[in-house]
C-alpha positions as CSV (number, residue, x, y, z in Angstrom):
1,X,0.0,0.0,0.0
2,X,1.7,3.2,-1.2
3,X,0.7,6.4,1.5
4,X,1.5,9.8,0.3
5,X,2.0,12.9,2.9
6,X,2.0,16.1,2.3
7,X,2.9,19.2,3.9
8,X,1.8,22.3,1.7
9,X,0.9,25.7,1.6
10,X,2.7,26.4,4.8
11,X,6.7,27.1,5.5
12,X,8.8,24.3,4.9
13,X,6.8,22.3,2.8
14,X,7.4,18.6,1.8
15,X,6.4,15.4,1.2
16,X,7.0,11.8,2.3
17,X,6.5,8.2,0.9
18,X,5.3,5.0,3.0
19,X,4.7,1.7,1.2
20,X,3.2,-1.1,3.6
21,X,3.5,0.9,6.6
22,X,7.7,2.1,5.7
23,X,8.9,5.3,5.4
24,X,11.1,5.0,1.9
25,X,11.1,8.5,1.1
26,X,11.1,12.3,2.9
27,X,12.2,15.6,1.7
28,X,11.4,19.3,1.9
29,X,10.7,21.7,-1.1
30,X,13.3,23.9,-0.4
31,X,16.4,21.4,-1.2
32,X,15.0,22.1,-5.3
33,X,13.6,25.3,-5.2
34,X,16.8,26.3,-3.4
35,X,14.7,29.4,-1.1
36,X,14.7,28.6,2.7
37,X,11.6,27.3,4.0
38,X,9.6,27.4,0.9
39,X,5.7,27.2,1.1
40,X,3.3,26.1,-1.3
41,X,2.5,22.8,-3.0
42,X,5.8,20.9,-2.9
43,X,5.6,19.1,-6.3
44,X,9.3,18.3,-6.4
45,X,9.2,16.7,-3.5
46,X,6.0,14.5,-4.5
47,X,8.0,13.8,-7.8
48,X,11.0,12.8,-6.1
49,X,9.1,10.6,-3.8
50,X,7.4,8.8,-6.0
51,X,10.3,8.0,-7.9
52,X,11.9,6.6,-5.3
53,X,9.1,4.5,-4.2
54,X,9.0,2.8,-7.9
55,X,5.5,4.1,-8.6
56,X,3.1,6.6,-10.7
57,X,1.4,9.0,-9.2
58,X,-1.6,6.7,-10.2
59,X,-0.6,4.0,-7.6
60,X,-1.2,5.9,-4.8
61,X,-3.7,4.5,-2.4
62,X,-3.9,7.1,0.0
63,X,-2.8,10.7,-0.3
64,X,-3.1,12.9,3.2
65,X,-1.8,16.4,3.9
66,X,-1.0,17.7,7.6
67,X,-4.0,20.2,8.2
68,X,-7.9,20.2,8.2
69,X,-9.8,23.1,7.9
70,X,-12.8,21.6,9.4
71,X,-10.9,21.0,12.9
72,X,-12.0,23.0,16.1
73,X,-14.8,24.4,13.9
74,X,-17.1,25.3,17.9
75,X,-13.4,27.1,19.0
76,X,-13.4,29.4,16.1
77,X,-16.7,30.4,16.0
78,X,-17.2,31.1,19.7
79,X,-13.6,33.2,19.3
80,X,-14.6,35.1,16.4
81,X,-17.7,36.2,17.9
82,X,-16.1,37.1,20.9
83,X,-12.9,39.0,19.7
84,X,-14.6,40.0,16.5
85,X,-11.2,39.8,14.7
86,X,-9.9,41.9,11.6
87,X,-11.6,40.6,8.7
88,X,-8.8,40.2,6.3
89,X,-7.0,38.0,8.7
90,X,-10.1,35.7,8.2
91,X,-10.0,36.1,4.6
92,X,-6.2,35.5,4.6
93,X,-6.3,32.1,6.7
94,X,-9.6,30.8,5.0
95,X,-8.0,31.2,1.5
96,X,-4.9,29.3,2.3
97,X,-7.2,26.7,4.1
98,X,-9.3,26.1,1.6
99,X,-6.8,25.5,-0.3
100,X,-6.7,22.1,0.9
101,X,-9.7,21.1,-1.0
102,X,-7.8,21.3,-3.9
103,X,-5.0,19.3,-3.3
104,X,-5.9,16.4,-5.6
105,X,-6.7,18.5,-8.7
106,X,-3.4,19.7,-8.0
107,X,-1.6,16.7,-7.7
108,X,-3.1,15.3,-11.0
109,X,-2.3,18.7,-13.0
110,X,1.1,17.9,-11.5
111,X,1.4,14.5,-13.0
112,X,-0.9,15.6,-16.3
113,X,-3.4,13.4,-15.5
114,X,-6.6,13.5,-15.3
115,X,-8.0,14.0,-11.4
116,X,-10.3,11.1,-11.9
117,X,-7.7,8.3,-13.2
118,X,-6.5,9.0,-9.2
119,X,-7.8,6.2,-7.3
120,X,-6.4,7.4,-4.3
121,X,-8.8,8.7,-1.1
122,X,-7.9,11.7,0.4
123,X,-7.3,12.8,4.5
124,X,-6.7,16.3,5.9
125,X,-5.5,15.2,9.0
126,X,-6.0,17.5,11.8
127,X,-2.6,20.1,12.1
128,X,-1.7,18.3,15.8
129,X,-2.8,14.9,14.9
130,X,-0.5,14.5,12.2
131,X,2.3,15.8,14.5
132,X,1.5,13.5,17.1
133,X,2.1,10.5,14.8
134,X,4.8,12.3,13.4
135,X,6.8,11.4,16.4
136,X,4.8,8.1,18.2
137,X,4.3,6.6,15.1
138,X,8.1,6.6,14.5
139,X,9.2,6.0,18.0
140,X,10.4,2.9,19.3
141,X,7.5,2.8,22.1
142,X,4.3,1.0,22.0
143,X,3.2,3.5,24.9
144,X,4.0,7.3,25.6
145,X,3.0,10.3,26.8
146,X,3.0,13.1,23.3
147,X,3.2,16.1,23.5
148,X,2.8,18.6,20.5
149,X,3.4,22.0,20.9
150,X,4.1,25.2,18.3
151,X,3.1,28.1,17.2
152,X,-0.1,27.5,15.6
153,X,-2.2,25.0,13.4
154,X,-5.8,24.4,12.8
155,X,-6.5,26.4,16.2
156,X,-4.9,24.4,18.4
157,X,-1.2,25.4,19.4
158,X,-0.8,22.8,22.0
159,X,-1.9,19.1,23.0
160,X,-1.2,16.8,25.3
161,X,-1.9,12.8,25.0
162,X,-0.9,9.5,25.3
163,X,-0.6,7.1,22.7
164,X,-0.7,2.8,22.7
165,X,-0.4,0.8,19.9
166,X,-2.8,2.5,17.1
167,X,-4.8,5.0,19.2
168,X,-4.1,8.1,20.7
169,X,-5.9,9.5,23.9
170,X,-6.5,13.5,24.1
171,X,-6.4,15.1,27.3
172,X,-5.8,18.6,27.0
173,X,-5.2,21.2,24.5
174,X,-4.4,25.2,24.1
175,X,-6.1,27.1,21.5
176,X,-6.0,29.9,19.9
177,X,-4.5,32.9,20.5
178,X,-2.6,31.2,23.5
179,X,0.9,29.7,21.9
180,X,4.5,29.6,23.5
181,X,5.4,29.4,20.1
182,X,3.6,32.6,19.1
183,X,5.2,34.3,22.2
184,X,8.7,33.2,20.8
185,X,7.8,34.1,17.4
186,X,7.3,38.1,18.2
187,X,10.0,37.8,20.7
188,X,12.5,37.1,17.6
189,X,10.9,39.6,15.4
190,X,11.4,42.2,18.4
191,X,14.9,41.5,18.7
192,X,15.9,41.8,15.6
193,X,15.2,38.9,13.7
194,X,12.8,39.3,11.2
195,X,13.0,36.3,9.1
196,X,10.7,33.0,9.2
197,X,12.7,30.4,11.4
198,X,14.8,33.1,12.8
199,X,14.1,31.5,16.4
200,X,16.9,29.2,16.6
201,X,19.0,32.2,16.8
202,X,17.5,33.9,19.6
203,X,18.2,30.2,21.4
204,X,21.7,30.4,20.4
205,X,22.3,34.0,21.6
206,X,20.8,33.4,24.8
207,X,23.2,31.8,26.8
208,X,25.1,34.7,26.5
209,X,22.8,37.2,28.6
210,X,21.4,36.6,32.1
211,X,17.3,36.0,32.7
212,X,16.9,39.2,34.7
213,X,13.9,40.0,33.1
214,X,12.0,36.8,33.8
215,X,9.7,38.4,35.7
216,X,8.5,40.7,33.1
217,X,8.2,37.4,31.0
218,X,6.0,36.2,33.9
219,X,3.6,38.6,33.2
220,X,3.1,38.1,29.6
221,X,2.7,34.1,29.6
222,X,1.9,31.9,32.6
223,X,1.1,28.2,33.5
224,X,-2.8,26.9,33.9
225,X,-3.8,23.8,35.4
226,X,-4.7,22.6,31.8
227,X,-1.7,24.6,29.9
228,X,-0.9,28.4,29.9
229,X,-2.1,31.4,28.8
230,X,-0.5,34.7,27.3
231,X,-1.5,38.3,28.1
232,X,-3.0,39.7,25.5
233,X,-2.3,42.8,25.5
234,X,0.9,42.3,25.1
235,X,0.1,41.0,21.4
236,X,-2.0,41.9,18.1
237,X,-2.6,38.7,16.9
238,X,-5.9,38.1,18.7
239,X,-7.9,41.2,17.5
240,X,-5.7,42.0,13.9
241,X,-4.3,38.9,12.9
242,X,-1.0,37.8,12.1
243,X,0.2,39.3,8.9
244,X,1.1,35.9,6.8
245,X,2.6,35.0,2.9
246,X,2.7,31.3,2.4
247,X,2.8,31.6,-2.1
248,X,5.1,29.7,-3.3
249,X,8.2,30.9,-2.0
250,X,9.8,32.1,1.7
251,X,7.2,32.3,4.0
252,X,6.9,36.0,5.6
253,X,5.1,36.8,9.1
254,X,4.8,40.4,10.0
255,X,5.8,41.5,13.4
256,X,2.2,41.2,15.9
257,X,3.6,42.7,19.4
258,X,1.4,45.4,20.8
259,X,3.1,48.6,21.8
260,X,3.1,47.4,25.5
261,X,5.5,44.9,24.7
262,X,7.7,47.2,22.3
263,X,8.0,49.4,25.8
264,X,8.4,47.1,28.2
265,X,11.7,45.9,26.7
266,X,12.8,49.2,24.9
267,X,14.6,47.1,22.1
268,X,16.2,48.9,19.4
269,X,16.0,46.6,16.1
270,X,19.5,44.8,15.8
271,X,21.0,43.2,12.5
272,X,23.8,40.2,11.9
273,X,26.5,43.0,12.9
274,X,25.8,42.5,16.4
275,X,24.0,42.5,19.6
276,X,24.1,44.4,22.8
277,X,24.2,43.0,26.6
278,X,19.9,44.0,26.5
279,X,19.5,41.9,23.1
280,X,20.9,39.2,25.2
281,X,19.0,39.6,28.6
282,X,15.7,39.3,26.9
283,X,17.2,36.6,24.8
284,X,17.9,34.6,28.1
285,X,14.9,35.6,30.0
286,X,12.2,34.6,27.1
287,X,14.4,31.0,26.9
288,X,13.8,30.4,30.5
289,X,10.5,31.6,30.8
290,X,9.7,29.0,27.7
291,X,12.2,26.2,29.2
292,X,9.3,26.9,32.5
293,X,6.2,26.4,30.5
294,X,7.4,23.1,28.5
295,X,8.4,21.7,31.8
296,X,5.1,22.5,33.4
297,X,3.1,20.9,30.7
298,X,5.0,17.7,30.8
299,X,4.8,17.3,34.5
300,X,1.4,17.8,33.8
301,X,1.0,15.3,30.9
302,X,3.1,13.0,33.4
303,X,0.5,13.1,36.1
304,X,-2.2,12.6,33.3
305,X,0.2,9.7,32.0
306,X,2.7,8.0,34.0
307,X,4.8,7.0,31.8
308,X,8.3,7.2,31.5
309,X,8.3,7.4,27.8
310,X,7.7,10.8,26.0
311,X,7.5,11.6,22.7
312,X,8.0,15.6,21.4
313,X,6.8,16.9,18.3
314,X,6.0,20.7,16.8
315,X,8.3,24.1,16.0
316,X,8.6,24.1,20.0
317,X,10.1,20.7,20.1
318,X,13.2,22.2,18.2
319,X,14.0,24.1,21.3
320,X,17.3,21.3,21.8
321,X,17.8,23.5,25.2
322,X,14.3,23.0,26.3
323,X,14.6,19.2,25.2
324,X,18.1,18.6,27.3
325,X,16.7,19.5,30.6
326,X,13.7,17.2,30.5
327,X,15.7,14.0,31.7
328,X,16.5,16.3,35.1
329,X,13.1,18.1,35.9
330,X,10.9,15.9,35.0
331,X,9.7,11.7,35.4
332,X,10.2,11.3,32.4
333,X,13.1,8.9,31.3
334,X,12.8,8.0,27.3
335,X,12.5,10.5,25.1
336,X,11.8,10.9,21.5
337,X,12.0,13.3,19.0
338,X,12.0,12.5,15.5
339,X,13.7,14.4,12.8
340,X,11.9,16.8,11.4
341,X,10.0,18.1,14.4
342,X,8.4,20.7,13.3
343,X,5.8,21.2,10.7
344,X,8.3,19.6,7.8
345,X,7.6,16.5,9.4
346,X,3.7,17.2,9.3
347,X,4.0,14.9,5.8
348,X,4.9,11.8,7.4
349,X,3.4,12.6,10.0
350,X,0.1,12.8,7.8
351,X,1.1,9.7,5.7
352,X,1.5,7.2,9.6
353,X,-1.6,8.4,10.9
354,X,-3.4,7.6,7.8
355,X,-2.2,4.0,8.3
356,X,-1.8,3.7,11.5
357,X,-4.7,5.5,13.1
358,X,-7.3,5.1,10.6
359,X,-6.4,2.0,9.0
360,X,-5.1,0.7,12.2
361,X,-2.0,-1.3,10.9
362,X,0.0,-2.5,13.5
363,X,3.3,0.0,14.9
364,X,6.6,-1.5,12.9
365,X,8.7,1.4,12.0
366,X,11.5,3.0,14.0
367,X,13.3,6.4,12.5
368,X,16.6,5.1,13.4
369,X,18.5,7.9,11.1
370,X,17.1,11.0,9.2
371,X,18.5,10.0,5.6
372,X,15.2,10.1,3.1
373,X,16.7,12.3,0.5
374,X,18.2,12.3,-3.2
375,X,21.2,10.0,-3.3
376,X,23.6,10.4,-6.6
377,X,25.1,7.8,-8.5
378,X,29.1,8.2,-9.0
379,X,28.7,8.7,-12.5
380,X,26.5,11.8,-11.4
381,X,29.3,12.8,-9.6
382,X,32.3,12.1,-11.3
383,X,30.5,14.1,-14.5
384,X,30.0,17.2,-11.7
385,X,33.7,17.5,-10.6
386,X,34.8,16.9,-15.2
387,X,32.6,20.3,-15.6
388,X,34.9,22.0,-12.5
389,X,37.8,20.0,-13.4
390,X,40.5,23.1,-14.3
391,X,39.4,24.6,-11.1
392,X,39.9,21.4,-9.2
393,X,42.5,19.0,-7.4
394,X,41.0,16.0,-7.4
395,X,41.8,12.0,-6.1
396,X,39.7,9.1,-6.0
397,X,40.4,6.9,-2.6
398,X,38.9,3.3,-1.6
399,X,37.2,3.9,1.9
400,X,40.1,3.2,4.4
401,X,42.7,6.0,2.1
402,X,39.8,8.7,2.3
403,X,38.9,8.3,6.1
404,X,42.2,8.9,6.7
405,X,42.9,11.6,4.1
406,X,39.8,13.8,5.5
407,X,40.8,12.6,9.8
408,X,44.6,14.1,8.2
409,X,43.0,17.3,6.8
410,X,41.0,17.8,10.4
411,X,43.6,17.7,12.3
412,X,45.9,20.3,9.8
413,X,43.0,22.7,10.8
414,X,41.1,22.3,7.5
415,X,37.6,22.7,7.1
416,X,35.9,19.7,5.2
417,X,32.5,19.6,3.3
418,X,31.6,16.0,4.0
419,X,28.6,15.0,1.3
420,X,27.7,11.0,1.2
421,X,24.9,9.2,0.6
422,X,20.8,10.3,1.2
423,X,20.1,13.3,2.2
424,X,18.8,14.8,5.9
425,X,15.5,15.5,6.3
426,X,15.3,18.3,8.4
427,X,16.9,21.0,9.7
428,X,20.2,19.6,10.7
429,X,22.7,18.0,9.1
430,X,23.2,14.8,10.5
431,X,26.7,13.8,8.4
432,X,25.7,13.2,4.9
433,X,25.4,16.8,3.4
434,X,27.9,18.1,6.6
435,X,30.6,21.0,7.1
436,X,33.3,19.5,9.6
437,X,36.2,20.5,11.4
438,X,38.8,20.0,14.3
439,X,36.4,20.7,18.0
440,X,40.0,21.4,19.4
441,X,40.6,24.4,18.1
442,X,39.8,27.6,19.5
443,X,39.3,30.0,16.0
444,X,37.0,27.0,14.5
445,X,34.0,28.4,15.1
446,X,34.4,31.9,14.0
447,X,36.6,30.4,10.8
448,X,33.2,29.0,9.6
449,X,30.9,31.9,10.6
450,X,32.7,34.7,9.1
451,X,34.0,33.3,6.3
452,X,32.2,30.2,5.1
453,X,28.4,30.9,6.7
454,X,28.8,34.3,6.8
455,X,26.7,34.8,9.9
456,X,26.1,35.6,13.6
457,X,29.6,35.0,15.4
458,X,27.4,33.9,18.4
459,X,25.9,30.9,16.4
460,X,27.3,27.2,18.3
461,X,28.2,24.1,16.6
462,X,27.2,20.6,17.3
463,X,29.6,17.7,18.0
464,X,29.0,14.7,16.6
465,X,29.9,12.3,19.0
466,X,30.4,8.2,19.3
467,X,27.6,6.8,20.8
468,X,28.8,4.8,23.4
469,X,31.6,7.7,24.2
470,X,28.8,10.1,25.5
471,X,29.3,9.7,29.4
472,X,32.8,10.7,28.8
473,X,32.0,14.0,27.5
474,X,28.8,14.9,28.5
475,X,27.3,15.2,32.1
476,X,24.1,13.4,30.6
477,X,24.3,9.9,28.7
478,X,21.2,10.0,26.5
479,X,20.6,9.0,22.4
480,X,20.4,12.1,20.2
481,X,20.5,11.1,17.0
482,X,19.0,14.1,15.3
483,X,21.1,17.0,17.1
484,X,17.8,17.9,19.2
485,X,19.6,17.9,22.6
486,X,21.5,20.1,24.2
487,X,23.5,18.7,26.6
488,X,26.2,20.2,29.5
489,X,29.5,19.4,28.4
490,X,31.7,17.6,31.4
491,X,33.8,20.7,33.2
492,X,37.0,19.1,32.7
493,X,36.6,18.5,29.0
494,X,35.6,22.1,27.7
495,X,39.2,23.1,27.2
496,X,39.7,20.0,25.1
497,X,36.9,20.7,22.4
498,X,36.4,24.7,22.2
499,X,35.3,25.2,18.9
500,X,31.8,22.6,20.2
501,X,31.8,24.0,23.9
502,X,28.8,27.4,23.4
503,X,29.3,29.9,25.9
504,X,27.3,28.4,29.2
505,X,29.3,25.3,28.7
506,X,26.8,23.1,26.7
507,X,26.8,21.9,23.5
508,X,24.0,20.5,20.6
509,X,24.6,16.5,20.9
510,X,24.7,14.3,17.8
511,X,24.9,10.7,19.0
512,X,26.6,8.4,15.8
513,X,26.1,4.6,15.7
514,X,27.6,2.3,13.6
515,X,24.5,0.8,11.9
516,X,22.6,4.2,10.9
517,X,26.0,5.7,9.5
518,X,28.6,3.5,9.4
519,X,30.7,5.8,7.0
520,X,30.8,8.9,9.5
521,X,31.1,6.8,12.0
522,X,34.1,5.1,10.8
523,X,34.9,9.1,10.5
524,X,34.7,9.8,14.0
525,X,36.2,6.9,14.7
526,X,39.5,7.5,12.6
527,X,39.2,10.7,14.3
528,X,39.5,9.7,18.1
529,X,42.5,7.1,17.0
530,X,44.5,9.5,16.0
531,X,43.6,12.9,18.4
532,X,42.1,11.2,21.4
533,X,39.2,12.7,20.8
534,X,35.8,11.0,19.5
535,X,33.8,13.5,18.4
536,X,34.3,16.4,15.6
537,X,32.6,19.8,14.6
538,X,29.5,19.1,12.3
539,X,27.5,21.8,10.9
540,X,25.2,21.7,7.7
541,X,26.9,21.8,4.3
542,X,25.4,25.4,3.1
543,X,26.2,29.1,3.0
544,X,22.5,31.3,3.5
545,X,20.9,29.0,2.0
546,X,18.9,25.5,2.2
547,X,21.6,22.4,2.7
548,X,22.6,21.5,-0.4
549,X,21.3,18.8,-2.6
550,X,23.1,18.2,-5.3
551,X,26.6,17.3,-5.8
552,X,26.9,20.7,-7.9
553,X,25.6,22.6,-5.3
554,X,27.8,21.2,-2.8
555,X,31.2,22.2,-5.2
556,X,29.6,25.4,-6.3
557,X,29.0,26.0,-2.1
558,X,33.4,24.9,-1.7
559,X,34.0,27.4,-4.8
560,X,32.4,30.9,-3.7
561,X,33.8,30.0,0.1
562,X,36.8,29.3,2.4
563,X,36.0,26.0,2.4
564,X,39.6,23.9,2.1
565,X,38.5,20.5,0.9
566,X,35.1,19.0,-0.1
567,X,34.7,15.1,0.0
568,X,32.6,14.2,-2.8
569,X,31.4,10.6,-2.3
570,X,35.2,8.9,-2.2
571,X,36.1,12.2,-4.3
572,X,38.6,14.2,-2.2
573,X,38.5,17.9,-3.5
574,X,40.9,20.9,-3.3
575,X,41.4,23.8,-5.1
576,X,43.8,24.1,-8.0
């Protein structure tokens, strides 16, 4: 049975593939259209799927996308008579909805076929639902508390369940306008950060202020026996509507803070140039007030639940800090995120509840590794490096000769593109499409942000670590597979791996077995024999814009940057 999920008309759009209850393909619009966290109809993505599955788009038995319009129809109505909100907001939001409707007329003008020579059903599957098998679905537990929590979809910005075997139990959620991930949102946007997915910087900056104005953060969102609420009048959205372009390119969202807020921080708009000590106070403060509410609600969901195993979905579940102190202040003891958290993941997410949930096939697949994407042939590559060839140094080494060229370059202070096999899905590069360097040395980091990312100089890199050397580096021993913990690194290793050790002494774990990448992991592993040291500086293979694709891309990405070797499949690349 072939399973199509779709996530469309909404940033990062993308699709995924399951055929008899297996995910065999994933990937996000963006890696084609080449604009971050493109929204609209991912057709690429659908084309590349299906391709990869070994089937026409005829063959499709079901086809589901990741929000329903007809969700928490009593909520909205009983809001919009009470708040009476800005009509074109309601226009804007029931235009892209109903948009849904369309989606198989689409998909057939995609494929030029006729709509009706589709013999697949359709599913809008609730916004939250679809997250929630997003991550249970794909989790190694049979039972588990869930929690999905982001900024907003179908009405609902937060839920908290339990899930066993096919079903999935609801006890509470927070609607509309309430949302941590809102609150976060126009936080960013206030600080300085004006673009969609600009959040992860504010979370990165933070460590470097102080949360002395928690209290002030105290007052604009606060805990509730069945969640949390914001105060509103310390936001627009509920009365004028959020300011949203989702047409086929970068997503846009208007700042929607209310003057009170603009006053109560007295933030003057900052750029990539820098911050000041202010910019990094509120930066601190809004992480710890949001570190309190996540841990609130899963104590809650806990005594709702007991259950030691918790599985984490949504744009909130990205928040790695958040994720890293759940082991310590709450019950809970197994945790799960998949990759592809947030709403990227809402097409597989889509595509298992269809088959799990409604159909109610039995729970048999584990996301073990993150690598759904394009894969190119040698040929394919060889052909890419004969069109670069005067501009290029180039050898071709069996497996053993180019782990230990690349470990050699590492350790000479190089920085290596690393580009193997399938690509990531999601957000983070996870050692197939990866940007690596030496974690000993001290100018490693701001080497790659100034003059290879051309970014924020306050932006951390993630080790990637060997998975059974975590206890010797980190204070906490737990599996994170998809970069989406951050851990404390162990006090008297911090002068021994600089370039991975962020300001407050943590650092964004990657966890690297042997069976989901043996290739890196015989990388690493080259690494620690010859430095002591089992772990090295990953960050994704891209400068300002989505993580490359294609093997072109990836030279093209070594050719305009400072990049001093690029390892091509067993390609080893330097400049001529």
């Amino acid at each position: 049975m072939n399973i199509l999920g779709i996530n469309a008309f909404h940033g990062d759009s993308s699709a995924a593939l399951i055929q008899d209850g297996i995910l065999v393909a994933a990937v996000e619009e963006e890696r084609f259209t080449r604009i971050k966290h493109w929204a609209g109809f991912p057709v690429q993505s659908i084309r590349y799927c299906l391709k990869e599955g070994g089937i026409d788009v005829k063959e499709l038995d079901h086809v589901a996308v990741s929000f329903d319009p007809k969700a928490n129809l009593t909520s909205k109505f009983l809001f919009t008579l009470k708040n009476m909100p800005d009509l074109k907001s309601i226009l804007d939001r029931l235009k892209r909805q109903s948009k849904s409707f369309g989606v198989m007329d689409q998909l057939a003008h995609a494929f030029d076929s006729d709509p009706k020579s589709l013999k697949a059903q359709f599913h809008a599957v609730e916004h939250h639902a679809a997250h929630l098998a997003s991550t249970f679905f794909t989790s190694p537990f049979d039972r588990a508390a869930i929690l999905s929590i982001d900024g907003m979809g179908d009405f609902v910005s937060t839920l908290m369940a339990s899930g066993e075997a096919t079903d999935f139990k609801i006890y509470d959620r927070v609607y509309y306008p309430h949302s941590v991930g809102f609150l976060y949102c126009a936080m960013t946007m206030l600080l300085g950060f004006p673009h969609y997915g600009d959040e992860y910087k504010v979370m990165g900056l933070a460590p470097y202020g102080t949360p002395s104005l928690v209290d002030r953060f105290r007052d604009i969102i606060y805990p509730k026996d069945s969640g949390f609420e914001l105060n509103l009048n310390y936001f627009t959205h509920h009365n004028k509507g959020i300011s949203m372009l989702w047409n086929d390119g970068a997503p846009s969202i208007k700042p929607f803070h209310s003057k009170l807020m603009k006053d109560t921080f007295e933030l003057a708009p900052t750029r990539s140039s820098g911050t000041t000590p202010q910019h990094e106070n509120v930066a601190a403060s809004l992480q710890c007030v949001t570190e309190e509410i996540v841990i609130h609600l899963l104590n809650e969901l806990y005594n709702k639940y007991p259950c030691e195993n918790l599985c984490l979905a949504g744009g909130v579940a990205m928040n790695s800090v958040a994720n890293g102190k759940i082991y310590r202040q709450t019950p809970f003891k197994n945790v799960f995120i998949p990759a592809g958290a947030a709403d990227n993941g809402g097409s597989f997410g889509a595509a298992f509840y269809v088959w799990n949930n409604l159909l109610k096939k039995p729970h048999q697949f584990v996301m073990e590794h993150a690598f759904w994407g394009p894969e190119f042939a040698e040929t394919e590559i060889k052909s890419t490096i004969g069109r670069h060839n005067n501009e290029l140094v180039c050898l071709r080494y069996k497996e053993g000769d180019l782990i230990e060229n690349t470990v050699s370059a590492l350790c000479e202070g190089k920085i290596v593109g690393w580009y193997q096999g399938r690509m990531e899905f999601g957000a983070r590069a996870l050692g197939n499409r990866s940007l690596l360097a030496d974690p000993r040395r001290t100018d490693a980091r701001d080497i790659i942000n100034l003059k290879i990312k051309f970014r924020e100089k306050f932006r951390p890199f993630a080790p990637s670590i060997l998975e059974e050397k975590v206890s010797e580096f980190f204070e906490d021993n737990v599996p994170s597979p998809f970069m989406e913990k951050v851990v404390p690194i162990r006090q008297g290793k911090r002068p021994l791996i600089p370039a991975v050790t962020h300001v407050d002494g943590s650092g964004r774990l990657q966890t690297v077995d042997s069976r989901s990448n043996p290739l890196y992991y015989k990388l690493i592993k080259g690494f620690e024999q010859k430095t002591g040291i089992p772990l090295v500086l990953n960050t994704s293979l891209n400068e300002n814009e989505p993580i490359v694709c294609t093997p072109e891309e990836a030279l093209q990405c070594f050719l305009r940057t400072k990049m001093d070797v690029m390892v091509l499949g067993n390609y080893y690349i330097e400049r001529g």
